[in-house]
C-alpha positions as CSV (number, residue, x, y, z in Angstrom):
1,X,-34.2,-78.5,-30.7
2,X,-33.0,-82.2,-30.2
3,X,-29.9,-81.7,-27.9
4,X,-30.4,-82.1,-24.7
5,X,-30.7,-79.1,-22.7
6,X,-33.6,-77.8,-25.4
7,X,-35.5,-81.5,-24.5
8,X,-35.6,-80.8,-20.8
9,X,-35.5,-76.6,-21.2
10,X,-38.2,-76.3,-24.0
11,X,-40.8,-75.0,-21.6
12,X,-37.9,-72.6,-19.8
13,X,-37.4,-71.2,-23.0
14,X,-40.5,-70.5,-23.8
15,X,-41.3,-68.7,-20.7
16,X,-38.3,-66.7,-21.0
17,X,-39.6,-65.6,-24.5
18,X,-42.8,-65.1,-23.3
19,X,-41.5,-62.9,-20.5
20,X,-39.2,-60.4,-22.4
21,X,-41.9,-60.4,-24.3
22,X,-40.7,-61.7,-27.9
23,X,-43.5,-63.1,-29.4
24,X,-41.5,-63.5,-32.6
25,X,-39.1,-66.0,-30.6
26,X,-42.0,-68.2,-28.9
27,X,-43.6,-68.4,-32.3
28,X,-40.4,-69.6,-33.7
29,X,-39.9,-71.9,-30.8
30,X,-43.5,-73.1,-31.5
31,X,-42.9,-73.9,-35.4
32,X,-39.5,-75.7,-34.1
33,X,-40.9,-78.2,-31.9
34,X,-44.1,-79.1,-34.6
35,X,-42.0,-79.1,-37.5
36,X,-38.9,-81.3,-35.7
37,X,-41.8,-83.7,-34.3
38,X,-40.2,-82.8,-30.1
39,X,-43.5,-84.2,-28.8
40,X,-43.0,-87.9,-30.6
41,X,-39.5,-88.0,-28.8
42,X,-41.2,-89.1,-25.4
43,X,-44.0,-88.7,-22.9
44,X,-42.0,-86.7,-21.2
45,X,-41.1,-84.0,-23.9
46,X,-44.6,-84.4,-25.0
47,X,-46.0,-82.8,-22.2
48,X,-43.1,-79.7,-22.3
49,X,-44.7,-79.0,-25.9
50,X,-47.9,-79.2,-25.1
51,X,-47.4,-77.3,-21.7
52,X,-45.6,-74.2,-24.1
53,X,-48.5,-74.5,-26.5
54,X,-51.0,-73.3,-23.9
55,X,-48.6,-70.8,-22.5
56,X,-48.1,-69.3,-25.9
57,X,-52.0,-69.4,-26.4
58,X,-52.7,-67.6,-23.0
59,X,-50.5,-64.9,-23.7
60,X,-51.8,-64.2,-27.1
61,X,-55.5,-64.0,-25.6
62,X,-56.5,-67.3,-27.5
63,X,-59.8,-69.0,-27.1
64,X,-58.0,-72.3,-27.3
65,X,-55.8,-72.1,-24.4
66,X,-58.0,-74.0,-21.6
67,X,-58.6,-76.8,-24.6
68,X,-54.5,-76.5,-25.0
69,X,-54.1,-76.4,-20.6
70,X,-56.4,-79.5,-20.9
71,X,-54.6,-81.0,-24.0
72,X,-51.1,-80.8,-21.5
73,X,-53.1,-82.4,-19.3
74,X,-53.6,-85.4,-20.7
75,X,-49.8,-85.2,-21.7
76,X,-48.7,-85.2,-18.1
77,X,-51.0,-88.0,-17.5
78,X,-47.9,-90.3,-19.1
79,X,-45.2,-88.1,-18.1
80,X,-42.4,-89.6,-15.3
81,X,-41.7,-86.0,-14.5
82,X,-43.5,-84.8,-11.4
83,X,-41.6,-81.5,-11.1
84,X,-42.8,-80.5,-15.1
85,X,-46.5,-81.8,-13.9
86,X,-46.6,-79.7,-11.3
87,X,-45.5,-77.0,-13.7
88,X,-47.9,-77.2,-15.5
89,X,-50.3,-77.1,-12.6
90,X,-49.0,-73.8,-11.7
91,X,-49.2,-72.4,-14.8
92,X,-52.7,-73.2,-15.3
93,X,-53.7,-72.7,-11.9
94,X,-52.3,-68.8,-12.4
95,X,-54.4,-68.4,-16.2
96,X,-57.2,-69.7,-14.0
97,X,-56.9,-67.3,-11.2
98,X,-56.3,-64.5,-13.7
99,X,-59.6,-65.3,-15.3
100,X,-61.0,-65.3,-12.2
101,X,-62.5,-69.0,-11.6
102,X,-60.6,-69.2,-8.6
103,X,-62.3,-72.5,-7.4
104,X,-60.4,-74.1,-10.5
105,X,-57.7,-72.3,-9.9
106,X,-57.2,-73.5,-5.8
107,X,-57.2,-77.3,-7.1
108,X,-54.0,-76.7,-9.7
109,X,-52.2,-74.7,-7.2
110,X,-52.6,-76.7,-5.0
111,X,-51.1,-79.5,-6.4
112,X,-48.3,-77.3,-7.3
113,X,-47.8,-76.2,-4.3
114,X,-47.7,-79.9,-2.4
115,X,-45.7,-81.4,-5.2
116,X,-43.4,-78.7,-5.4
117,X,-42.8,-79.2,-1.2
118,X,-42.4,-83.1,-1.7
119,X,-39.6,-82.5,-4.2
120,X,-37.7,-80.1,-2.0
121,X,-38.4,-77.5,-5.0
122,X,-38.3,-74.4,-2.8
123,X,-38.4,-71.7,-4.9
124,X,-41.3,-73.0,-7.0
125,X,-42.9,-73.7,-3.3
126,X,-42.6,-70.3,-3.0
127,X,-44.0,-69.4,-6.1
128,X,-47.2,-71.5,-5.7
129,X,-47.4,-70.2,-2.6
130,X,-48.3,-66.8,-3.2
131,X,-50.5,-68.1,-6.1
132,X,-52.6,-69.5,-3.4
133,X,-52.5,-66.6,-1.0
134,X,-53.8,-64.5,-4.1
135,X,-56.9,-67.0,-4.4
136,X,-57.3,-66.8,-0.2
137,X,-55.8,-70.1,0.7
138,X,-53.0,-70.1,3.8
139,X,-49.8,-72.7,2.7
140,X,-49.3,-73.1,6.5
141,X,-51.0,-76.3,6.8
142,X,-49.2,-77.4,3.5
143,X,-46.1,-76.7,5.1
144,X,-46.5,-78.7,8.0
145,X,-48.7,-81.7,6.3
146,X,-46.6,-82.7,3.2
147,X,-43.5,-84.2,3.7
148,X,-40.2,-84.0,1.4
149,X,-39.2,-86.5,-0.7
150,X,-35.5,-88.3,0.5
151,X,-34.5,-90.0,-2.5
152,X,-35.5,-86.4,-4.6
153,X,-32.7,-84.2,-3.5
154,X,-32.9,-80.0,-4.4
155,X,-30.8,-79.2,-7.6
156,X,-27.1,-78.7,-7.2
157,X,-25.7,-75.9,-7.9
158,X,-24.3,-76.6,-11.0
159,X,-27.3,-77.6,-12.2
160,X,-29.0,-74.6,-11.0
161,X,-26.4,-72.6,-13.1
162,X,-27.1,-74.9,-16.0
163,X,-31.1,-74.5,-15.9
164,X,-30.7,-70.9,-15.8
165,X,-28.4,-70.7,-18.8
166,X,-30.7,-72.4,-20.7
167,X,-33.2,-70.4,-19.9
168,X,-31.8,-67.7,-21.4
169,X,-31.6,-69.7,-24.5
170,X,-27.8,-70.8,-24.6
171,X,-26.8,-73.9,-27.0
172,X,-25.4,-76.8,-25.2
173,X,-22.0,-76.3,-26.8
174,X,-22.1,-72.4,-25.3
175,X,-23.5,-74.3,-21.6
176,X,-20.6,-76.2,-21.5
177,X,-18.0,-73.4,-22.5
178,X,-19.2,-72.1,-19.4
179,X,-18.9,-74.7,-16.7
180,X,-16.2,-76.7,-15.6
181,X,-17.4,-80.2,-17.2
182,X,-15.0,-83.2,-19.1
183,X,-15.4,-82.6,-22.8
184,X,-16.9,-86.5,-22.5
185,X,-19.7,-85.8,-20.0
186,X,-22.9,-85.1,-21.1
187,X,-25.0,-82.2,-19.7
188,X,-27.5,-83.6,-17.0
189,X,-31.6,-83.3,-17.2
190,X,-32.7,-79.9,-15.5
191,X,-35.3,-79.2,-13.1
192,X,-35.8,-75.9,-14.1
193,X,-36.4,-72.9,-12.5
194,X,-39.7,-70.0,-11.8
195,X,-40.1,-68.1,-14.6
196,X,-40.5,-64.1,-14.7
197,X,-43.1,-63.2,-12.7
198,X,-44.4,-60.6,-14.9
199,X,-44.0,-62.0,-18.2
200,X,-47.7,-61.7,-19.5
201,X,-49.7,-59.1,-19.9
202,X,-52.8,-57.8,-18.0
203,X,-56.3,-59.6,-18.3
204,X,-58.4,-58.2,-21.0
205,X,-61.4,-57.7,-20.8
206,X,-64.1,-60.4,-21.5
207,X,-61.5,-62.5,-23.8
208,X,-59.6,-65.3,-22.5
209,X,-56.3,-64.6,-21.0
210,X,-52.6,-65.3,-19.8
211,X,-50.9,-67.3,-17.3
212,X,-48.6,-64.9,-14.7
């Protein structure tokens, strides 16, 4: 859990886990990061632990998932990462929208969404994008009114390939078998990619619900 491609992919994996589903994995993942301390290690990681705490607590139904969205939150507030703030905006702005408070629900998404165009992150654009079309709200005007980022280019393709292996839960030394890098070079930070779309399960009823 301390290597580097788990720091940056903890929330990837999660959602992966989530989205098979294997609740017996995001569980394990969970226990990982408390017992190994991951969200001492930095703002930054503090916020990707936090972030998967909610996720895992929307998809089990929990009554302490918005406390846990909120607890993220305040994790992001000292995160340097815009991309896994905007993440997390997503993420809640979709349990939001499937608990129907979709007033809530616009404001995250639509930071998603504008953030997500500043860094040149189109998929996740996309993504946030038909999160807002679900709650009525047109990304035209986004489109045309928030400008990109120069000095935050799109990922490469390498590490596009890198983000996606992790995803699927791969140890850095199995990455590495797999790409073309210098045995000396380190694997670099990951941006991360959109999650399964369907990786949690329907709204239930009158208890409190899922992100997806």
């Amino acid at each position: 859990m301390h290597d580097v491609v788990a720091r940056h992919a903890y929330t990837d994996l999660m959602h992966t886990a989530l989205g098979r589903p294997d609740l017996r994995q995001a569980r394990a993942l969970h226990t990982r990061a408390t017992r190994t301390h991951l969200a001492a290690l930095s703002p930054d990681t503090a916020l990707l632990v936090h972030h998967s705490d909610a996720l895992l607590a929307a998809h089990e139904n929990s009554p302490d998932a918005a406390g846990l969205f909120g607890r993220a939150h305040k994790a992001a507030a000292h995160s340097t990462r815009p991309f896994d703030r905007a993440r997390l905006h997503l993420d809640h702005g979709t349990w939001l929208r499937r608990q129907r408070d979709t007033a809530a629900a616009r404001t995250h998404l639509r930071t998603a969404h504008d953030t997500f165009t500043r860094l040149q992150a189109t998929p996740w654009q996309h993504l946030a994008g038909a999160e807002l079309r679900a709650v009525g709200i047109s990304t035209k005007d986004h489109a045309q009114t928030t400008r990109a980022v120069p000095d935050l280019p799109p990922m490469s393709a390498q590490e596009e390939r890198i983000a996606r292996l992790a995803a699927q839960g791969l140890s850095n030394r199995e990455i590495s078998g797999r790409l073309p890098l210098p045995p000396d070079r380190r694997l670099p930070p990951l941006q991360g990619l959109p999650p399964p779309r369907d990786q949690f399960p329907p709204r239930t009823r009158r208890r409190p619900a899922r992100v997806g």
